[in-house]
N, C-alpha and C positions, 0 to 999 in steps of 0.2 A: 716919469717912466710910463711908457707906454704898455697898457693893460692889454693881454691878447683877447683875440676874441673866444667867446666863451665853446664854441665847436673847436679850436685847436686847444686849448686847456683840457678840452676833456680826450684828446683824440691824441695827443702829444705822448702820454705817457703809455698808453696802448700801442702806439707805433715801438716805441722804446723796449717795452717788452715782449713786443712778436719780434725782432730781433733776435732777444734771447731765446725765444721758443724756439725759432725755426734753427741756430746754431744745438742748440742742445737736440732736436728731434736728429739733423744730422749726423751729431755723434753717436746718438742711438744705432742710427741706421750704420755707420761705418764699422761697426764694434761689432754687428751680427754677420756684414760682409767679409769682415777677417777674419772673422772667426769661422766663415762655411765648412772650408776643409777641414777643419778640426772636428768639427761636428758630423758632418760625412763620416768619417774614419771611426767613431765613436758610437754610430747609429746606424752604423751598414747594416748589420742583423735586424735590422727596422724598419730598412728601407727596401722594397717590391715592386718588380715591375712589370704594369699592366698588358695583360697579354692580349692580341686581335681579337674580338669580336661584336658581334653584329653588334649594333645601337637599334633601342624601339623608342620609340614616343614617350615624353616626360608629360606628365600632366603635371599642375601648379595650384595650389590651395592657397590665399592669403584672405584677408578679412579687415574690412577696417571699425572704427567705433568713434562716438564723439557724442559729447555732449553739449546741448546748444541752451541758453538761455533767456526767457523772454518776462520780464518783470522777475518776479523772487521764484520763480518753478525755472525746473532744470526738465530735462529730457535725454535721456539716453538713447542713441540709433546706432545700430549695428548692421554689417551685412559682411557676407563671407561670399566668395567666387572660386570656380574652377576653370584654369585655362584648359584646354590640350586641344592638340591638330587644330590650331589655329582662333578654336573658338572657344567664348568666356560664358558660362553658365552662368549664372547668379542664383544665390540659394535664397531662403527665405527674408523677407525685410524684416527687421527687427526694432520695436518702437515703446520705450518704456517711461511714462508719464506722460501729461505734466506732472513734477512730484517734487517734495521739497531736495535742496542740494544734499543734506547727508547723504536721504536714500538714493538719491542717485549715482552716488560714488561705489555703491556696493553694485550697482547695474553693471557700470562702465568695464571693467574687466570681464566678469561674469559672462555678457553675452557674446563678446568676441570668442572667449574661449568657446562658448558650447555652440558656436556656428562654425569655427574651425573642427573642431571633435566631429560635426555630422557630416560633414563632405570630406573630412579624413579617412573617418571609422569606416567609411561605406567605399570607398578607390578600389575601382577593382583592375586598374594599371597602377604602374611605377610613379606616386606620385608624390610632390616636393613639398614640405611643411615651411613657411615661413618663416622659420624660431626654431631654436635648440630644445631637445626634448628635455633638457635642464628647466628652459624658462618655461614650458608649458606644465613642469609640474610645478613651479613655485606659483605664478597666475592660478591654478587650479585652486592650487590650496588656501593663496592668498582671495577668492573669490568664495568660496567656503567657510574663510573666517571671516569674513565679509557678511554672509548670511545667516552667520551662528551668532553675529553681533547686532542684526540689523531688526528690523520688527517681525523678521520672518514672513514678508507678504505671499500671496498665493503668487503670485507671477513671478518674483524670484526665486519661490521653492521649486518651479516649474525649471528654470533654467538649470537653477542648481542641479536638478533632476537631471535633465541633459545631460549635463558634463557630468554625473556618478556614473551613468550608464553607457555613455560611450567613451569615454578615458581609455580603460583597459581594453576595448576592442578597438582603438585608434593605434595605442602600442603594438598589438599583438597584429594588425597587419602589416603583413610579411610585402605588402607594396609601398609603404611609409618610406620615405627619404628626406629626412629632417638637412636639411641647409641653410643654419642659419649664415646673416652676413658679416655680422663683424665677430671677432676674436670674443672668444668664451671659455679661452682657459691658458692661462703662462706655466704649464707643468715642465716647460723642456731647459727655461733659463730658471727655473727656480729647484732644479733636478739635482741633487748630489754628483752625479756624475758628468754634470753638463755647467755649474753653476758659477765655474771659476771662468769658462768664458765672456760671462757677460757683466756686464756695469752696474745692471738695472732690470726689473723686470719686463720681460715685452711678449707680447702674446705668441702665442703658437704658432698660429695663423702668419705672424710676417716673419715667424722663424723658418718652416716650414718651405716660406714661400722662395727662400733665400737658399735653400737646401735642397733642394726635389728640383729634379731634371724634368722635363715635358715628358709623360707617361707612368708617371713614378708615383708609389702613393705607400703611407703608414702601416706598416700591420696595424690591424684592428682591433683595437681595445674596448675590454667591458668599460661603459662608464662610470661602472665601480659602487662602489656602498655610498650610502646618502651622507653620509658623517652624521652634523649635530641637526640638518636641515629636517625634520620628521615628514610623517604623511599626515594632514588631519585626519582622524578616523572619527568614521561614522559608518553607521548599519548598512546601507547602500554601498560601500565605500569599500572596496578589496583590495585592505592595504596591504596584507599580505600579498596577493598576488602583485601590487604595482612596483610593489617593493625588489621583488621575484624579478619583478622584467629589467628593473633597473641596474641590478648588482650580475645576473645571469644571461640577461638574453639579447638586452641594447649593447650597441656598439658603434664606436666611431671611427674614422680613418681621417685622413686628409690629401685628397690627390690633384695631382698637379698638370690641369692637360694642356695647356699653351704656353708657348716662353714668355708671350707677353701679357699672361694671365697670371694673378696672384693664384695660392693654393684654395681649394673647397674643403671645410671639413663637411663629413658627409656621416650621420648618424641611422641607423635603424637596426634591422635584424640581423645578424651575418651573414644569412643568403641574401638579403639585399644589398652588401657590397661584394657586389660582384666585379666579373670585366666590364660585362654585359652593362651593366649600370655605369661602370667608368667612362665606357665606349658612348653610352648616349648624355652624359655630364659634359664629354668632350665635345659631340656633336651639338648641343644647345649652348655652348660656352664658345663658338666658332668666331660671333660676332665682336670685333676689337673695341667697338665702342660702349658694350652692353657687359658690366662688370660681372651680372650671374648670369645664371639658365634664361634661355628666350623666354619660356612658359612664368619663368617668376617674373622675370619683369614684365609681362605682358598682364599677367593676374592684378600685379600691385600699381600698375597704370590704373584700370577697370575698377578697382574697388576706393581709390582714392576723389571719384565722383562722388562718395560718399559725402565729401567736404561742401561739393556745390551744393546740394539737395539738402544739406541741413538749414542753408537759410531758407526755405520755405517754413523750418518752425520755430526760424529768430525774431528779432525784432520786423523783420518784416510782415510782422502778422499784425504790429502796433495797429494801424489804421485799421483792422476790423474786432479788434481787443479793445472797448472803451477805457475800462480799467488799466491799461497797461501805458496809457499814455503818459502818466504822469512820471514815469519809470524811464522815460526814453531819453537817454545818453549817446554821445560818440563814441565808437566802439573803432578800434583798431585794426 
């Protein structure tokens, strides 16, 4: 019997079950199609439609982070960027070690957050968070317990520093436009009132998308109480107020400006969603082949150089590192 070769033994059985994936994602999707009108008729009182006005300029905040390896020391580098009217600012570089790999994993979040917090907190236009205000308060806190677990060094109490003091003044501007891109919440197929529609959970986002006519967008919802998720507290740290902004003051919507454009949820103040805001989401959402806002994809172009500039502190430092030679492997 003839033995196959060893690439289609292993590539055989994954063809076989992308089959199945892609019939079962289809049903998915057919199940939320039939169901539109249903849901329309069920969500009218929910559903708003954006009225003319002016569009202004989006500005874009993203940041990237990574950590590079060269013998048994890690290094974390960070950098955060602001697009708008065409041009990319870059905030400070951020460069932590050489240092052993635990402590470097408490870096690796940490400094992204508090370089996104300082070009946030400080916007004084309309401008676009790369993340859900969900995940920057789990990142927060998870980079928090990061530093309450770690040896407490001076240069991470410093960042930590950072992010305690501009947290609450990142929320509390009233220019913050949280969009993040994939789906971060299935409340509508998991809804008592909505729950017998569907088969399966499926995020908001392609329900949404499915449902909203081009100009059409969510009443805006608080994003509610934290449930069991807490806030780490500490003396710097006003968890009462962040707590405040979360359950009382953030809010999100989801609107929809192109036919051929899936839905945006769009998070911040409730004077921040406005038309005015809709009007310029639509305007930077114009392009067919650019899935979000120009200024986001333009920022997370800009800050994904990040990846090139890290090998200046990889192995390619081997030939002036003596010690390091002995350490040098093929790297993927």
């Amino acid at each position: 019997m003839e033995t196959l070769p060893i690439t289609c033994r292993f590539a055989n059985p994954w063809i076989e079950d992308n089959s199945v994936f892609v019939k079962t994602l289809g049903e998915i999707g057919s199940t939320v199609t039939s169901a539109r009108t249903a849901l329309r008729e069920r969500m009218e009182d929910s559903i708003l439609k954006a009225e003319p006005a002016e569009h202004h300029e989006l500005a874009a905040v993203d940041s990237s982070n990574i950590t590079v390896e060269i013998a048994d020391f890690s290094t974390v580098l960070a950098q955060a960027a602001i697009h708008y009217r065409g041009e990319t600012t870059f905030g400070q570089t951020m460069r932590f070690g050489p240092m052993d790999s635990e402590s470097a994993r408490a870096f690796y979040i940490s400094a992204r957050i508090a370089a996104e917090c300082e070009l946030l907190a400080g916007a004084t236009t309309p401008v676009i968070a790369d993340n859900s205000l969900w995940s920057f308060l789990m990142e927060a806190n998870q980079a928090i317990t990061s530093w309450g677990n770690s040896e407490k060094r001076d240069d991470l109490t410093s960042v930590i520093n950072l992010i305690e003091s501009l947290f609450l003044p990142m929320l509390q501007n009233k220019n913050l436009l949280a969009m993040p891109k994939s789906g971060t919440s299935s409340s509508i197929s998991n809804h008592p009132d909505y729950k017998d529609l569907f088969t399966t959970r499926v995020s908001d986002k392609f329900v949404l998308s499915q449902v909203l006519e081009p100009g059409e967008y969510t009443r805006p919802k608080l994003l509610g109480v934290l449930g069991h998720f807490g806030i780490e507290r500490r003396a710097e740290w006003d968890v009462d107020a962040i707590n405040a902004m979360y359950t009382r003051e953030l809010y999100y919507t989801y609107y929809k400006p192109w036919p051929y454009k899936s839905c945006y949820r769009i998070e911040g103040r409730k004077c921040a969603l406005s038309d005015a805001t809709f009007a310029s989401v639509k305007e930077a959402t114009r392009h067919r082949t650019i899935a979000e806002p120009l200024p986001q994809f333009m920022v997370d172009v800009a800050v994904k150089q990040l990846v090139g500039i890290s090998e200046l502190y990889g192995d390619s430092n081997s030939h002036r590192i003596p010690f390091t030679g002995f350490n040098r492997t093929f790297r993927r």
